[in-house]
Structures are given as C-alpha cells and as structure tokens.
N, C-alpha and C positions, 0 to 999 in steps of 0.2 A: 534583642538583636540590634535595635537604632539606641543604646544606653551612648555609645560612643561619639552620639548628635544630640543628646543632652536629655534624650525620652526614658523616663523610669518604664519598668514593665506596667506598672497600670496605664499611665499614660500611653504608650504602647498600645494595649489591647483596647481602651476609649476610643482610640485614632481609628482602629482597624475597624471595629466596630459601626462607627459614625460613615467610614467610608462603604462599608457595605448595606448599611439603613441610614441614610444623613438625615430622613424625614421623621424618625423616634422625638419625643417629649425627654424629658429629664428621666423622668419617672420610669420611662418604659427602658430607658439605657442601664439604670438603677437597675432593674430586673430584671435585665438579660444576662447582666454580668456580674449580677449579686454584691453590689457596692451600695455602702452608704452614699446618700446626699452627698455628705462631706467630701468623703474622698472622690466623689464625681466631681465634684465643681471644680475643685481642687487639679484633677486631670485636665478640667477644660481649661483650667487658666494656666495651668504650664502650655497646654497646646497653644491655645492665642498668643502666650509672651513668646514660641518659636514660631510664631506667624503661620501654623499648620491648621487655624480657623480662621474665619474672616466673615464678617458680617453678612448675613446671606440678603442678597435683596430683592428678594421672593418673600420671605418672610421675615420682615422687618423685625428686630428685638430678636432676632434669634442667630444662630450661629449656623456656618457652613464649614465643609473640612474641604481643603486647600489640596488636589492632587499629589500624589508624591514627586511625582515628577518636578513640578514646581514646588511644593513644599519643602523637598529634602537640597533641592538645589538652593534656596534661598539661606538655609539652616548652614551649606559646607561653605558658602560664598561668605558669611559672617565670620564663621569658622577662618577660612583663610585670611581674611582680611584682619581678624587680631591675631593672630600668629606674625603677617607683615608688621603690623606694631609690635608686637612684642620683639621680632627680630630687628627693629630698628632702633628701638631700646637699647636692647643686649648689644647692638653695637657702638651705642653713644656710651655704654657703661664700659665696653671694653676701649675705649678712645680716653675715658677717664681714669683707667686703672692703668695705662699703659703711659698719660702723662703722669702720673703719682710714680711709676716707678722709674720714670727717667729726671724726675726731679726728685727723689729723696735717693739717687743709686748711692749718691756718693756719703748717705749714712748708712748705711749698709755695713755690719761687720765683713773684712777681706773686700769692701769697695776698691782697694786699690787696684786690683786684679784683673776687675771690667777694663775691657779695652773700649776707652770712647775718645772722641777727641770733638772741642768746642769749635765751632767755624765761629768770627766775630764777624759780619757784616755779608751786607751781599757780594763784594769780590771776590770773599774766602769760599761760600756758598761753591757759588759760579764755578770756578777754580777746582773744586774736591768734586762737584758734580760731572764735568769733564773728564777728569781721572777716572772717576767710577766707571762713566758710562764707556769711555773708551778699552774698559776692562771687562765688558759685558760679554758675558758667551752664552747665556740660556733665556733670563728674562726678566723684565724689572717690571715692578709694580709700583703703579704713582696712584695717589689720594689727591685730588686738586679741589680744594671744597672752592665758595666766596661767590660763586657765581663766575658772569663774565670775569677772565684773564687777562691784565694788563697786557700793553703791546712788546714792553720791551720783555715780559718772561717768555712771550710766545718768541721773539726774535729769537730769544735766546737760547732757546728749545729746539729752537726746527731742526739747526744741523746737528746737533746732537742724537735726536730722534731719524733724522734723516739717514746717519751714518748705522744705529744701532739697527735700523729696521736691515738696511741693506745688507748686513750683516747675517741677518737671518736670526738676530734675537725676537721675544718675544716682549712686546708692549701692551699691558693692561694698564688701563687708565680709566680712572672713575671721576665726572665731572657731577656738578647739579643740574637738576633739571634746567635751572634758570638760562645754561648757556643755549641753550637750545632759541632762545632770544636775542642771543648776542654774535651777532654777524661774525667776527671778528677772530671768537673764539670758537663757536661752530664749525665754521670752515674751516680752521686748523684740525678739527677733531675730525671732519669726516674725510680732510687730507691722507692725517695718519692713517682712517679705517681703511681707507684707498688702499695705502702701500703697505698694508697685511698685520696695522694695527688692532686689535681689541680695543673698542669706548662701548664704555657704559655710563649712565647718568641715575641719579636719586634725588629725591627731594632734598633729604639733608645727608651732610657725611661728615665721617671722624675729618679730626685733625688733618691736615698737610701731612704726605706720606711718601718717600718714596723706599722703596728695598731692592736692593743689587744681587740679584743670582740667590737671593734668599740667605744670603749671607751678613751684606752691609747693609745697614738699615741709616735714614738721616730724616730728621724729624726738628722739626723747630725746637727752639728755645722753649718761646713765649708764642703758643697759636694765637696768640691775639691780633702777633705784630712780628712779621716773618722777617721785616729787617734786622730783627734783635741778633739773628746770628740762628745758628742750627747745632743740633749734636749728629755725629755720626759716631756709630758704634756699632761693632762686631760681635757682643754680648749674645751666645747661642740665642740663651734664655728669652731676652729682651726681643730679638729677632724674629724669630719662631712664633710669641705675641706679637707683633705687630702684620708679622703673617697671616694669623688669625684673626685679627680685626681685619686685614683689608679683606680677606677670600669670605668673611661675612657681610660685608657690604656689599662686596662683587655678587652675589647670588643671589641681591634683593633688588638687584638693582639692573635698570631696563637698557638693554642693545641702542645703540646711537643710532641705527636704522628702522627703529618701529618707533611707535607713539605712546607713550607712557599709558596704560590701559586703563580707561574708567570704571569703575566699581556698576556694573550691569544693575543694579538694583536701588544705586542711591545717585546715577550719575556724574560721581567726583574723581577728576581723577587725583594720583597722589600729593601733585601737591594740592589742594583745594583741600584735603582733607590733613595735610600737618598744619597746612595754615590755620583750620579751624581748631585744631587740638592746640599750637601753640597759643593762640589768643585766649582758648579757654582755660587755658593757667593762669592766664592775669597777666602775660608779656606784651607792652608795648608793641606799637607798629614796627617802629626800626629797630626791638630786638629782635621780633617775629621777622623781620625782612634780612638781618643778619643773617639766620640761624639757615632762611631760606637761599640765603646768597642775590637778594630780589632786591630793589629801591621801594623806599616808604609807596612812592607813590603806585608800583604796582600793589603793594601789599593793598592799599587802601580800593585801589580798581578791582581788585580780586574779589578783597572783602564785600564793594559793595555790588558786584556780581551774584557773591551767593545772598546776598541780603534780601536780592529781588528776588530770586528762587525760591524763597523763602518766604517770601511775601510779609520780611519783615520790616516796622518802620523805625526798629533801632537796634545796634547789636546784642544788648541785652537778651530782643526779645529774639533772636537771630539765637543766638546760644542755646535759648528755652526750645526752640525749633528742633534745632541741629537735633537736640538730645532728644525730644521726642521719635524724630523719624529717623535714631539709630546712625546718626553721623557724627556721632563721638564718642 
C-alpha cells in the first residue's frame, strides 16, 4: 500500500510490526514474521534511510519506529520538495531548448516561412513592444529574470502596463525572489498586483519572456545582454513552447503577496536551498549570485548564514553537512 512512498512490502510489514510491539529484540521480529536476519536488517535500514526509525533514547543502541503521522509526512515533504527540483530543471531545460530553437530557426529546411523579425537595440525593442501591447485584448505573459529591474525599464513599463491593465487585459509576470529586496522594483510589482495584475516570483527563471495574446512571442537575442536587440516571432510552433515554459515556471512559482515557504523539516527556504545546490556544483560566488539575480555580497551573507546553521567552520565542510541532513 505505502510502495508509492518508497516502502517495499517487507519493509511495510517490519514497519507495522515494530509499530504495534516496538519493544521486540531482532530475533523475536525475525519470528513473528518468519524473515531471515538478512532480510530484517535490510527492512530496518531502508526504514532509517526514510527516517521512519530514529534512535530510541530509552534504549540507547537500539531503534524506535517514528509515528505515521510524522513519519509518512516527512517521507511526502521530501517527495515534494524533489519534484520542485526536478520542475525547476525541466524548466531551465525548456529555456535551453527554446533558445537552440530560436537560434539555429534559420537552418531549418523551409526556415524561410517562420515569420520572425530581428529588433536591433533597445529603441527598436521599445518601439515593437508599444505596438504589441497597444494591440492587446486577452493577456501577455512576461519572464523578467536578473533580479532587481533597472529604473529606466520600469519607467518604461508603467504606462504600458498601466494602459493594458486598464484595458481589462490580463498581466502575468514572473520576477526572482531577489526583487522582493529591491525597493524599487517590488513596489512596481505590488503596484501592478494592485490594479488587477498577477506577480509571481522564483528563485531562478528562464530567459527574459514576453508573449502577446499567445500569439507574438519576443525573446532576446543574446540572454546574456538584452541590449543586443530581440527576435519577435509569430512561429505557432516556437510560441506554443515558450508558452510552455513560462505557464511551467508560473506554477512553481510563489504569489507576490505570501512569503516564499520554508521547507518545515530542514528550514530553508527556496532560495537558501538553490543557493546551496548551485555552489555545490562548483559555481563561483557571482555566477551563483547571477543565476540568483542577487550581488556577490548577499550570496556570501547567505552562504555564511547557513554556514553557522551548520555549525560549519568552512564551506567544504558546510557541503558535507548539507548532504548529510538531506539539504541537497
């Protein structure tokens, strides 16, 4: 019955077992339930590695079983929490596949056929995005990664956004967590929620996004460097994905009106926890504070935040931590 929370059937029946005599010897659980040795120990170490034993401290050296209540909640809380990664994955991969296909369109056999057109700089941008938006009638969806937003993109955002809301379109928009820090751009975002916008924020997100009515879509050049200019394109195909990347970010990602939720069991909340997986790949401070949208210098206050939590005196041994108590 619990195979789907990672429990074989012996495992299973050990559990049920222990719960209804948790004062039995090895020997005598061996007996009850006609198992070798082996395959007992074997059950109890799967139990321990889903934390559904714990060290009993009655009886020192020996084991105790972990109520379901708490045991099964701690088991679906992990459960969730790598599915959140693996959906954050699945979106930096579709952010990857979606620039490979807007950068190789034009080898494509019948590439000539894609309707796109290149903006070179940011007055061309400016300019086509105006037209778009002034063309809105259902709802545009924007991807704004980097963190804090310059002043002159918000300047130049507001009556645009101003006019579309009024309008009675609809505005979905996805920031990083980070802006939640940044004066500036925060109160632009909870401006817009005001006047009947959608924000959302994530630890990390695809590429710069935006899509018109689900139809135009316009996407940088080069995400590196968004002055390089932008493509806007009408390509079903290409649209449709990039639809699908953002409404996959959009659904991992936390309401501008609540507080990003900490992990009930390890404390961290989401970013504390990419931060820790980014560095443990071996990325630098300021690419980890890139990817976060964050300055070196928070990265490093972050990092030595959990350090202390940790109770560790170097990140190495900060890493060896993490992994032990299951935060990475």
């Amino acid at each position: 019955m619990l195979e789907l929370l990672g429990l074989d059937p012996t495992a299973e029946t050990v559990y049920r077992e222990l719960l209804a005599r948790p004062d039995g010897s090895l020997a005598e659980l061996c007996e009850r339930l006609s198992l070798s040795e082996t395959v007992a120990r074997d059950a109890l170490d799967r139990l321990a590695d889903l934390t559904l034993l714990r060290a009993s401290r009655d009886r020192p050296g020996q084991l105790r079983p972990v109520s379901p209540e708490r045991g099964l909640e701690l088991i679906l809380r992990r459960q969730e929490e790598e599915l959140a990664r693996r959906q954050q994955e699945l979106t930096l991969s579709r952010a990857a596949a979606a620039r490979a296909v807007a950068e190789y369109a034009d080898l494509r056999p019948g590439a000539g056929a894609v309707q796109a057109e290149r903006l070179q700089g940011l007055d061309a941008i400016q300019a086509k995005l105006e037209v778009l938006t002034e063309g809105l009638t259902e709802e545009c969806l924007s991807v704004m990664p980097g963190g804090a937003q310059s002043a002159a993109s918000l300047e130049a955002s507001r009556p645009l956004d101003q006019d579309a809301m009024a309008r009675g379109v609809r505005l979905l928009t996805l920031y990083q967590d980070s802006v939640r820090n940044d004066l500036p751009t925060f109160l632009y975002a909870q401006w817009m929620a005001d006047h009947g916008g959608q924000v959302r924020t994530a630890p990390m997100l695809p590429p710069r996004l935006l899509v018109f009515d689900r139809r135009v879509a316009v996407v940088p050049i080069d995400p590196t460097d968004t002055r390089a200019g932008a493509l806007c394109t009408t390509e079903p195909g290409l649209v449709a994905s990039l639809v699908a990347l953002f409404e996959q970010a959009w659904d991992t990602a936390t309401p501008l009106g609540t507080d990003p939720a900490s992990c009930g069991e390890t404390g961290l909340n989401p970013t504390e926890r990419e931060l820790l997986r980014l560095l443990a790949t071996g990325l630098t401070d300021e690419a980890a504070g890139k990817r976060l949208g964050v300055s070196v210098r928070t990265v490093r206050r972050q990092m030595a935040a959990l350090m202390e939590r940790l109770d560790a005196a170097s990140r190495f041994e900060a890493g060896l931590k993490a992994a032990q108590r299951g935060w990475l």
